[in-house]
N, C-alpha and C positions, 0 to 999 in steps of 0.2 A: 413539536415546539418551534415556534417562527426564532430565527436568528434576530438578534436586533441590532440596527443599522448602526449606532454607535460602539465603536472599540471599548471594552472594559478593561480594568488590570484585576488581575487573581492573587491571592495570596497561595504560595504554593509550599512553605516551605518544610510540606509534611513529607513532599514528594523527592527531597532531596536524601531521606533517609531510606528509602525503599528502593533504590534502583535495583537491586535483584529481584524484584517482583513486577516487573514490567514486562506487558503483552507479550510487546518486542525486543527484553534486550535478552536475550539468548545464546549463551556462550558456546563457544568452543575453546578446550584448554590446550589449545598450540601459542608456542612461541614463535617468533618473526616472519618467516613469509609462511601465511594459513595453505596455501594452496598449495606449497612443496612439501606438506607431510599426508596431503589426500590422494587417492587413488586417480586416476587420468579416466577410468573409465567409470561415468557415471550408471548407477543401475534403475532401469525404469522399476518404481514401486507399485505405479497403478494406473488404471485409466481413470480419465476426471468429467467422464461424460455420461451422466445420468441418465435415468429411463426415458426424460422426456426429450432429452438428444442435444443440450444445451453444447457447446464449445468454447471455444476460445479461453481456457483459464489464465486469468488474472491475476487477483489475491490467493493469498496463502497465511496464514497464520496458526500457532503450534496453540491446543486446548490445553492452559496453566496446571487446571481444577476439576476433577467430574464432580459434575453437576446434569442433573437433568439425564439429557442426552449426549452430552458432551461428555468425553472420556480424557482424561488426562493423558497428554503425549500424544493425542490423534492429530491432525493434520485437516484444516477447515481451508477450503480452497472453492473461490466462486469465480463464476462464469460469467463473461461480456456478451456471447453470441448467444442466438438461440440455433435450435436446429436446422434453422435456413442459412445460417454462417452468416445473419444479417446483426453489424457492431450494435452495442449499446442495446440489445433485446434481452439479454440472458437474464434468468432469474433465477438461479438455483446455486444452492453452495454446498456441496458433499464431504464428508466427514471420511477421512482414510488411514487407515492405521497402518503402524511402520512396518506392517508384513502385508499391507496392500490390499486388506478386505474396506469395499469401500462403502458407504452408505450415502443415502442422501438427509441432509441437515435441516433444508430448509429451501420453500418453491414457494418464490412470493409474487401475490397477486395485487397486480399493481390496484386492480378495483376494490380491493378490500383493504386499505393500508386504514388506520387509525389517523394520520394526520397526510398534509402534503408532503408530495412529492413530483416538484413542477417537468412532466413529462412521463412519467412514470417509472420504471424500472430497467436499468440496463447496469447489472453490477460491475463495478471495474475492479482497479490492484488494491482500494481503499479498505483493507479489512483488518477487525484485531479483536480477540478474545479477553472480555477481561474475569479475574480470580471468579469477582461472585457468578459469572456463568450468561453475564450480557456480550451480546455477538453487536458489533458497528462495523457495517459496512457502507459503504459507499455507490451510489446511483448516478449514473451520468446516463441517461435515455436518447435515443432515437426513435422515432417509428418505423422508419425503414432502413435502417444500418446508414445513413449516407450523414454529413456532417452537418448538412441544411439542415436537419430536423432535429437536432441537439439540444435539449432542453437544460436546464440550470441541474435537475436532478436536486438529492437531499443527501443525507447520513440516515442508515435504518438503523433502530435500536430491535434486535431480537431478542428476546428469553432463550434461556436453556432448553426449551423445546421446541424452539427453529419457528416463535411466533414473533411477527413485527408487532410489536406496542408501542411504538412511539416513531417520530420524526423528525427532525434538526435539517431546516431548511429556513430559506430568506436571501438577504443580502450577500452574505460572506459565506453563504455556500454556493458557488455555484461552476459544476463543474468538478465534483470530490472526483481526484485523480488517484491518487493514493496518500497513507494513512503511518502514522506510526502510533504507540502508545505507551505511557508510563502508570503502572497502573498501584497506589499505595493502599489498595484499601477500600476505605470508606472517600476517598478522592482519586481523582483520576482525571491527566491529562491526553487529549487528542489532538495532534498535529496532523494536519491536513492538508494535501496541497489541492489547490484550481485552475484549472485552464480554460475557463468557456469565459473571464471576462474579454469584451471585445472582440474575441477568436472569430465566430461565426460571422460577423457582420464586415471582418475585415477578407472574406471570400478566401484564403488562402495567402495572404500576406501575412509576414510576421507582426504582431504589437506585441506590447511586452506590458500585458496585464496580467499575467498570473501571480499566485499571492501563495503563502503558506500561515494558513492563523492555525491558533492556539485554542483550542475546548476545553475549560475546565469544567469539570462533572463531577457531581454527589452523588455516592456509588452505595447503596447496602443490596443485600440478596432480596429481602423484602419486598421493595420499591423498586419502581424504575428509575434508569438514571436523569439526576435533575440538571441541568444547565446553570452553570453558577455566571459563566462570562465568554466571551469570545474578543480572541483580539489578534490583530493582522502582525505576524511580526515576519513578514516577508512579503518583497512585491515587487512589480516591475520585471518578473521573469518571461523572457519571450516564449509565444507560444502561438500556435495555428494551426489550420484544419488542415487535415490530411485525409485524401481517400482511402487510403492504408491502412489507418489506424484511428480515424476522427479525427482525435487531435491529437497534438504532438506540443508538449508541453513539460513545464516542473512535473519532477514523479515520484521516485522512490525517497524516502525518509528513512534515518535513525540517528538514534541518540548516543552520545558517545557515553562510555560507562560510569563518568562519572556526573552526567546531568548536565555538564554547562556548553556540551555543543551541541549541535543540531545539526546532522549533512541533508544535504539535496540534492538529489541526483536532476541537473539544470540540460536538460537532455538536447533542445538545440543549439547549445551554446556547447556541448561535449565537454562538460566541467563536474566537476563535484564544489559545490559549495558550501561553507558554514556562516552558521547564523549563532553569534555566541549567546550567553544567559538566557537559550529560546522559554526556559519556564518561568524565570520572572520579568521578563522585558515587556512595557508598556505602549512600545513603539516598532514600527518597522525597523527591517535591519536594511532594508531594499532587496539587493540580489546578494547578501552577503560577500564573504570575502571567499576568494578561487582558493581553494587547497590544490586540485590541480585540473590540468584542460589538456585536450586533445591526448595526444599519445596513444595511448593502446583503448582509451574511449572513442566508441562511436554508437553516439545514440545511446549514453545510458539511461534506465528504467529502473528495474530495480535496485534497492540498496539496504544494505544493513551492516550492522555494524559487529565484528569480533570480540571477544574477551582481552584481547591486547591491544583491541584502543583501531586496527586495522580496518577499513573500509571494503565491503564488499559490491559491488555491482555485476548489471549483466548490462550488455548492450543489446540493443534494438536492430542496429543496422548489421550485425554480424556473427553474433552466436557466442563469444567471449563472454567468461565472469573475470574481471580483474578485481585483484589487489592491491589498495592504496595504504599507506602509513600515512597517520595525522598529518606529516610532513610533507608530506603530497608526492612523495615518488613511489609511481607504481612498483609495485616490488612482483608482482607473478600475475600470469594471464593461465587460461587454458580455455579450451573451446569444448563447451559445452551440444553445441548442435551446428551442424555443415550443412542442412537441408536446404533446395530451395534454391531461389536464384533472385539476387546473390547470396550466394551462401549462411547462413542463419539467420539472414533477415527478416525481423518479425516472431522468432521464436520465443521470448525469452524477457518474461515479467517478473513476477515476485520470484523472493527469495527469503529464507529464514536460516539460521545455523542453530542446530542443536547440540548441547552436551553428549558428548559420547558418541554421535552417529553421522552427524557431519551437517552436509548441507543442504539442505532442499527446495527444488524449484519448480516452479511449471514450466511446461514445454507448450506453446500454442501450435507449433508447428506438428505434434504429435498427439496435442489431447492427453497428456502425462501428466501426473507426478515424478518425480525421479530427484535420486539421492548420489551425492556425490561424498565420496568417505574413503 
């Protein structure tokens, strides 16, 4: 389904009653600092590298509902690289359960998709499960892993049986970096960030076009999901191409638990920012307002949000998951992966916190899953 170039506003106010049924908002029951009542030593659950040898994991998202193929409690995590370790190639998303038998979900062919998707297929951290058993993930392509060849990419709509039906591409996608979700039902919003406006063209200098909109979606098990609206309610986040990583950009999302904030993990600026009333706001927020900058961030990427309202991220340039309060002081770090030089850079994308078992992340630096509890 083509994006359309004008901003819409949604009526959302179904979604304000459902926040415990959301893709992403997934608790953990600790009180004050999350990460001083977890275990320091994280344990790998599984490898995240398929038969056809895909790498680099990206997204991670926890399966609500079984359905189809999808098993409730399993662990949906897709690939950037393919077997040549070349960025923005990967197609595949594996299915892993929390005793680490792993399956693959879904290998998608960029020549056979149902709609566009400008470049084709290179999945990033953009993923999220919703109840009736629809998989959105996120496409940012290259041809040959290098940034020059970075196309706009789409949002894929899968079925429960790891089939693309549908596309959500145009204007205000371009460039799905990562993803969050609030999912009530028969509605359902998508929060998205982008980093390829202006990036590619600016050769490696900073511009600060990246954006975070809003996807409101008509959601039954029936039907595929319908496109009610889209609307820009962030922008002007700096961003630019990197041979490292493509780009380097807005990244990780979530939502706070009670619906009216929105974080970003604002990764060359080493900020966490919020974006207040991101579900019914008709306007940008810009780069929202700093919860907090620098200190124990460097290079954060992924992010989600605790049961006590606490912010979680990893860094990019070091191997760190910190802990923020709404408040903005980091309240606990721990290091997550040392590999490498310098030391965990590069390791360390999505992340999600489960009830009862803790917290799970990819390792790119190892081709993991792994659980920290």
């Amino acid at each position: 389904m083509r994006i359309p170039k004008p901003f819409f506003a949604a009526r959302i106010c179904l979604l304000r009653f459902a926040l415990a049924a959301s893709a992403f908002s997934l608790c953990i029951l600790f009180s004050s600092a999350l990460l001083f009542a977890l275990g320091v030593n994280p344990v790998t659950i599984a490898s995240t590298v398929p038969s056809n040898g895909d790498v680099n994991p990206y997204g991670i998202a926890r399966v609500p509902r079984t359905t189809g193929l999808l098993v409730k409690g399993n662990i949906l995590v897709s690939n950037f690289n393919n077997s040549a370790n070349l960025q923005g190639t990967g197609t595949t998303i594996v299915q892993i359960t929390p005793n680490g038998t792993v399956s693959l979900f879904a290998q998608i062919d960029s020549t056979a998709l149902p709609g566009p998707c400008p470049g084709g297929i290179g999945l990033t951290t953009a993923l999220a499960v919703l109840r009736d058993g629809w998989v959105i993930a996120g496409s940012l392509p290259t041809s040959d892993g290098m940034s020059a060849t970075a196309q706009a990419g789409c949002l894929l709509v899968l079925n429960n049986q790891g089939q693309v039906v549908e596309t959500f591409y145009g204007s205000l996608i371009n460039g799905p970096w990562d993803m969050t979700a609030l999912d009530a039902g028969n509605t359902a919003a998508l929060f998205v960030t982008n980093v390829l406006n202006g990036t590619i063209a600016a050769n490696g200098a900073v511009v600060h076009g990246g954006t975070v909109v809003r996807l409101m979606l008509s959601v039954s098990q029936k039907t595929m999901p319908t496109l009610q609206s889209i609307t820009v309610i962030g922008s002007g986040f700096p961003e630019r191409s990197d041979p490292a990583a493509v780009v380097i950009g807005p990244t990780g999302l979530g939502l706070s638990q009670d619906g009216n904030t929105l974080y970003v993990a604002d990764s060359l600026s080493n900020r966490i920012a919020s974006i207040s009333d991101p579900l019914s706001r008709i306007s940008s927020a810009g780069r929202g307002t700093t919860v907090t900058r620098g200190g124990n961030l460097k290079d954060p990427l992924g992010l989600t949000v605790a049961a006590d309202g606490n912010i979680l991220t990893v860094n990019g340039a070091n191997g760190y998951l910190v802990e923020t309060n709404p408040e903005g002081l980091q309240v606990a770090t721990i290091l997550l992966d040392g590999s490498g030089s310098p030391p965990g850079a590069g390791a360390l994308f999505g992340l999600i916190s489960v009830p009862n078992q803790g917290i799970y992340y990819v390792d790119d630096a190892t081709n993991t899953l792994n659980l920290l509890h």
